[in-house]
C-alpha positions as CSV (number, residue, x, y, z in Angstrom):
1,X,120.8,116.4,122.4
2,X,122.7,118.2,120.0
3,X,126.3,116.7,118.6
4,X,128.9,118.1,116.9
5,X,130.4,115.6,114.1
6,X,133.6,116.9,115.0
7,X,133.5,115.7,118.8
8,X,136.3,113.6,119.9
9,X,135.1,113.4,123.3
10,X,134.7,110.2,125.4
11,X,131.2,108.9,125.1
12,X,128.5,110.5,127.8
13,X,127.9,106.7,128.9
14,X,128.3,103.1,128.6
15,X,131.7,103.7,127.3
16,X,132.7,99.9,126.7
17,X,129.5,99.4,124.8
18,X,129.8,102.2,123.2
19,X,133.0,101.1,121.7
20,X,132.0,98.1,121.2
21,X,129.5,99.3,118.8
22,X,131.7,101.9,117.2
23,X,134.1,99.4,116.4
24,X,131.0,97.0,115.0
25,X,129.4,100.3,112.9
26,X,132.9,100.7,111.2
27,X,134.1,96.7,111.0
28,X,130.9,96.2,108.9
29,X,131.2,99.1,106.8
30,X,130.7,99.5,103.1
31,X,132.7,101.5,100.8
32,X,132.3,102.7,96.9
33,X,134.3,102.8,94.6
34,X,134.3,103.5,90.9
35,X,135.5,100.3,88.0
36,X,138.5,102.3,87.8
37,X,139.7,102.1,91.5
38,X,138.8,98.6,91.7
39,X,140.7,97.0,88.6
40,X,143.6,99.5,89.3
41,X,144.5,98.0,93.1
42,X,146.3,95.1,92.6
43,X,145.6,94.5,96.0
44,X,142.7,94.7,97.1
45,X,142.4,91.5,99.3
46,X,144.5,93.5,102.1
47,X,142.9,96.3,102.0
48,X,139.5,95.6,102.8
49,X,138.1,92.6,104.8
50,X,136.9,89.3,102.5
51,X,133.0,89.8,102.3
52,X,133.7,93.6,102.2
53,X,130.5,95.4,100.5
54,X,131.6,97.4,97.7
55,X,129.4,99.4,96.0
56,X,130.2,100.4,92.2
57,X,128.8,103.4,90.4
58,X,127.8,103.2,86.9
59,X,129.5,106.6,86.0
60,X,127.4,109.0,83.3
61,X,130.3,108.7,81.1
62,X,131.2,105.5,81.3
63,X,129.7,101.6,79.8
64,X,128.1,99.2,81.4
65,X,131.4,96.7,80.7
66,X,132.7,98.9,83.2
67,X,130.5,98.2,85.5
68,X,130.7,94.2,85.2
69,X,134.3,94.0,84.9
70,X,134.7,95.5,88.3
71,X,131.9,93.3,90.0
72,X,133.3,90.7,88.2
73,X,137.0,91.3,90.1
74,X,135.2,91.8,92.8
75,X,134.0,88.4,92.8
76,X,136.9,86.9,92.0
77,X,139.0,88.5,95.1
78,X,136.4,87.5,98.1
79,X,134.2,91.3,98.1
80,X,130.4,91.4,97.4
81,X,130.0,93.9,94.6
82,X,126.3,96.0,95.1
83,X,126.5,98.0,91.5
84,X,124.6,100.8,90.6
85,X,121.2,100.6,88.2
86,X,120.9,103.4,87.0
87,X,117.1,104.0,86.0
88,X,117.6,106.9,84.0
89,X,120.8,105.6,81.9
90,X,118.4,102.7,80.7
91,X,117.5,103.5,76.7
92,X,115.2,100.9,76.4
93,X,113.2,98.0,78.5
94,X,115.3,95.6,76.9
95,X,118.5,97.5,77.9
96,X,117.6,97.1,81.4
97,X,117.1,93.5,81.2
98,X,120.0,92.9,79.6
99,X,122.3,94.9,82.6
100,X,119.9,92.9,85.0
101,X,120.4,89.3,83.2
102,X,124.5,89.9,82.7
103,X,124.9,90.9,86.7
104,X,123.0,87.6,87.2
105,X,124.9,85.0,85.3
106,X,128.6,86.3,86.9
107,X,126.9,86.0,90.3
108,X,126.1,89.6,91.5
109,X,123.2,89.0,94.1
110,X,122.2,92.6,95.1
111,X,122.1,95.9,93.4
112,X,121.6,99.8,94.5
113,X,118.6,100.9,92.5
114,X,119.4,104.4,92.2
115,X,117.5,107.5,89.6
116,X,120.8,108.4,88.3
117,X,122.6,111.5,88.3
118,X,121.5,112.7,84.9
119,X,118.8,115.0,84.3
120,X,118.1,113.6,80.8
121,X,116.1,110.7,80.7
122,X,117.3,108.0,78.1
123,X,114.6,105.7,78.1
124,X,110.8,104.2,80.0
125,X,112.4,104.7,83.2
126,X,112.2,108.3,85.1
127,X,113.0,107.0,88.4
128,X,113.3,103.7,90.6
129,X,109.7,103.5,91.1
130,X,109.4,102.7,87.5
131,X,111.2,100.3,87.3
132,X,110.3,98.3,90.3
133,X,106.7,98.9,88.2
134,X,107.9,97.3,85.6
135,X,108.5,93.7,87.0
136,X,111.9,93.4,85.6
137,X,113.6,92.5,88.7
138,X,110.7,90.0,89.4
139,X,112.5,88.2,86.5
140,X,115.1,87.3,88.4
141,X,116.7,86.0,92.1
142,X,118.5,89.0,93.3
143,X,118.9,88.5,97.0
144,X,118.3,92.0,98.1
145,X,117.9,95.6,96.6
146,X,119.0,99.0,98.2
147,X,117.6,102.5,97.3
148,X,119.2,105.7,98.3
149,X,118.1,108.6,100.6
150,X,118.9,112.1,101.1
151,X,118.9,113.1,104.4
152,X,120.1,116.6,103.2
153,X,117.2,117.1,100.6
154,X,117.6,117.0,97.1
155,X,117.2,119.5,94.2
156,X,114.4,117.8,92.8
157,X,112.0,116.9,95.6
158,X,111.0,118.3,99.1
159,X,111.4,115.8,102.1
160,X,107.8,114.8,102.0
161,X,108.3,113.5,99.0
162,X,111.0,111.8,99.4
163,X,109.6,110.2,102.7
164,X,106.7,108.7,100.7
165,X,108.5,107.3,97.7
166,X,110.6,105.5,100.6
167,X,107.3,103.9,101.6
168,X,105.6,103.3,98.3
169,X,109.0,101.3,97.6
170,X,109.0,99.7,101.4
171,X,105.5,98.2,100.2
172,X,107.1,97.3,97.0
173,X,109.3,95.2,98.7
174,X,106.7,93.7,101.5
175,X,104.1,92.2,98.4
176,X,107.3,90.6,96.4
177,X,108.9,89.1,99.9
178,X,112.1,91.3,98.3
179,X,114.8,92.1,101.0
180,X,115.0,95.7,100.9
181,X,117.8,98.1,102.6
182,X,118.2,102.0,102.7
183,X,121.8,103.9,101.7
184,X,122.0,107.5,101.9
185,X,124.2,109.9,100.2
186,X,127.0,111.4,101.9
187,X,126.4,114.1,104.6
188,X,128.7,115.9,107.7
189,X,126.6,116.7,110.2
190,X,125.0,113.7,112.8
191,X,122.3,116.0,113.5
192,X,120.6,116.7,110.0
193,X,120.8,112.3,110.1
194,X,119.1,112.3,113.7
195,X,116.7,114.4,112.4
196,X,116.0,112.7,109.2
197,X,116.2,109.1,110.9
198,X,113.0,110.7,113.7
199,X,111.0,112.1,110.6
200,X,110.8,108.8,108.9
201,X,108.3,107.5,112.1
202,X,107.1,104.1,110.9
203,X,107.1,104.4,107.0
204,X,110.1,102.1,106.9
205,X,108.7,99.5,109.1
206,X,112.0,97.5,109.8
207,X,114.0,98.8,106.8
208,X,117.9,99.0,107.6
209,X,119.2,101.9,107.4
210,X,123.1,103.0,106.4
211,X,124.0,106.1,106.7
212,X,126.6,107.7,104.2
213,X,129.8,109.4,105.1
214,X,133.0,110.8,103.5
215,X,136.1,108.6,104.2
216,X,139.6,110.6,105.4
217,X,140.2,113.3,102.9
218,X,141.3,116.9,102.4
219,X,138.9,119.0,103.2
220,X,139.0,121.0,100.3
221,X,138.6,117.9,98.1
222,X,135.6,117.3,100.3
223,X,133.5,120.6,99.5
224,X,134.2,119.9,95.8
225,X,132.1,116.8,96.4
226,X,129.8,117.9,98.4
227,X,128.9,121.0,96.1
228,X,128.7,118.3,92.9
229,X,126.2,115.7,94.7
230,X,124.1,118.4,96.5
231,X,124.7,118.3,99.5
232,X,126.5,121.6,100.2
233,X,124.6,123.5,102.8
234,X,125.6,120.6,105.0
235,X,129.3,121.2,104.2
236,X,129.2,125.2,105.1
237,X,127.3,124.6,108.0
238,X,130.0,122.1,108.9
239,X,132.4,124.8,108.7
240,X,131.2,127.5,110.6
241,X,131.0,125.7,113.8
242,X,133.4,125.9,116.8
243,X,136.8,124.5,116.2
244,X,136.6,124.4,112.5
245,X,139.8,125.8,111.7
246,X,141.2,122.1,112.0
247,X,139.0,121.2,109.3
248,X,140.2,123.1,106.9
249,X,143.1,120.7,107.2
250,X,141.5,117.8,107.0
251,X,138.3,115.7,107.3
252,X,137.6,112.3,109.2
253,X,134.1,110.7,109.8
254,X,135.7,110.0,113.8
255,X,133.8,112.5,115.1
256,X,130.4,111.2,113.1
257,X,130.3,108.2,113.7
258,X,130.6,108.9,117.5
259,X,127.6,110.7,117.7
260,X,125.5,108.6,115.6
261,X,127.0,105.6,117.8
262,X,125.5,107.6,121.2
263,X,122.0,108.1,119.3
264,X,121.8,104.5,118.7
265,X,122.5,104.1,122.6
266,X,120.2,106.5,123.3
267,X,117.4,105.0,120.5
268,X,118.1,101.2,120.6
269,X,114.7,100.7,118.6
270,X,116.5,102.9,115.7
271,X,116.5,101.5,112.4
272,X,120.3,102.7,111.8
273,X,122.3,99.4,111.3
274,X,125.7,100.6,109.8
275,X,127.8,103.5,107.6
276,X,129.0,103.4,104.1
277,X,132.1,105.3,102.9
278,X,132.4,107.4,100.0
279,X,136.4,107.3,99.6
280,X,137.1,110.7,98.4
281,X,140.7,110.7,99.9
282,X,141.5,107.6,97.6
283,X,140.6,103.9,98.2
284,X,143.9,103.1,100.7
285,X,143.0,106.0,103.0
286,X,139.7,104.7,104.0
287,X,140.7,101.1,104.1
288,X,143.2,101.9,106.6
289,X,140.7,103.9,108.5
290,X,138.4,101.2,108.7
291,X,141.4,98.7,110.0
292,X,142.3,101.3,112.4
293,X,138.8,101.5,113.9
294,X,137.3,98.2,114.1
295,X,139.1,96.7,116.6
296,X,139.7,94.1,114.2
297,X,140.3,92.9,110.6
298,X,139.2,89.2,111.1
299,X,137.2,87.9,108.3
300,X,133.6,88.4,110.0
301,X,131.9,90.2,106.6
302,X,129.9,88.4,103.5
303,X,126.4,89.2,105.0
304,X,123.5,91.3,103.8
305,X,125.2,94.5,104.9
306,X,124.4,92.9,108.8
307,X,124.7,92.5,112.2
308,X,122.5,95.0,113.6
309,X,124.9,97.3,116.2
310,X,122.0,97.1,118.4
């Protein structure tokens, strides 16, 4: 079955479970957002649920203070900061210990172990795999580690690839007993993530999966992003389909998140367990469009990134 992201049609079946499981997918949602949004709302407690997962980027330009100032607030206002580690940013092995040791001592219990955006390398460290080589998280008692995915390619490797250094790091985490979780970047269409999510077979074993989406923004802001991170054949091919004149007025991940809610209805054994917002249209809009969509604001968050919607 094919879906179009921009769908706002009732679900095909089960349409109480099916909302019941929209509503779940979007009330345990994560969102990024960069130190500057985050020490800039003043507040943030009624914008996002307590236990809200927030991840925070570690920005080419900016300083690792950054980074731990905002965890830090984070902390300090009921969210659970996931920052970005940055393999490539690292000059030296030290360096790396030192961002791994100070995200320790404030409290930060889980981290997004990305290669970084940069195509200059500052240190040891190439990619993730390197550094989960170099037994420098061994050192200390993170409770779980994400790595990213790219359902729509990237520059640098083909999908094989990319489908292999998701295993290697899968076996990583199954010989260290290290809770492990998948977060892709941002993407449009449902299908290009169904068909991503089927070639993956087995090699993730029982790996969550969370898929990454655009909050509520202009559209135009949107391509500007997309073009920037990559993932801009996605973006055009959003925008020649039926109906998509009323994109070019806006963009909302509604339609998305529908159709990825009916595959996991139609796959319950998928490994698909939730969606993580990239607020593009500014923090408050995609706050309010997770309030508007879960059915409820309740205090129900602080886990690792779970319940499973299945």
């Amino acid at each position: 079955m094919l879906f179009r992201s921009s769908d706002k049609q009732p679900f095909s079946a089960h349409d109480a479970e099916a909302t019941a499981r929209m509503q779940a997918l979007v009330r345990w949602a994560s969102i990024e957002a960069t130190p500057r949004q985050i020490l800039a709302q003043e507040h943030l407690p009624n914008l996002l649920p307590r236990g809200t997962c927030v991840y925070v980027p570690f920005l080419p330009k900016g300083q690792f203070s950054d980074t731990l100032r905002a965890c830090r607030h984070l902390l300090n206002v009921g969210m659970q900061p996931i920052p970005h580690v940055p393999a490539r940013m690292a000059e030296s092995r030290g360096q790396l210990r030192d961002w791994l040791s100070q995200l320790d001592e404030i409290g930060v219990d889980r981290l997004l172990l990305i290669a970084g955006d940069s195509d200059a390398i500052a240190g040891p460290f190439p990619d993730t795999l390197a550094v989960l080589e170099s037994g420098l998280l061994a050192q200390f008692q993170f409770h779980g580690i994400g790595v990213a995915a790219h359902p729509d390619g990237h520059p640098m490797a083909d999908r094989a690839t990319l489908i292999q250094a998701l295993g290697i790091k899968r076996e990583y985490a199954r010989t260290t007993s290290t809770r492990l979780w998948v977060v892709t970047q941002f993407t449009f269409d449902a299908n290009v993530v169904i068909d991503w999510l089927q070639s993956l077979g087995s090699i993730l074993e029982e790996v969550p999966v969370y898929i990454g989406m655009a909050g509520p923004t202009r559209v135009k802001t949107l391509i500007a992003y997309a073009a920037q991170c990559g993932v801009g054949a996605s973006a055009r091919l959003m925008l020649r389909r039926p109906g998509s004149a009323k994109l070019l007025r806006a963009w909302s991940p509604d339609g998305m998140v529908r159709a990825l809610v009916q595959y996991c209805l139609d796959n319950p054994d998928t490994l698909l367990r939730g969606i993580h917002l990239f607020p593009f249209g500014g923090l408050r809009q995609s706050a309010q469009w997770i309030q508007e969509h879960s059915g409820s604001i309740e205090d129900q968050r602080g886990q690792f990134h779970e319940p499973s919607v299945q």
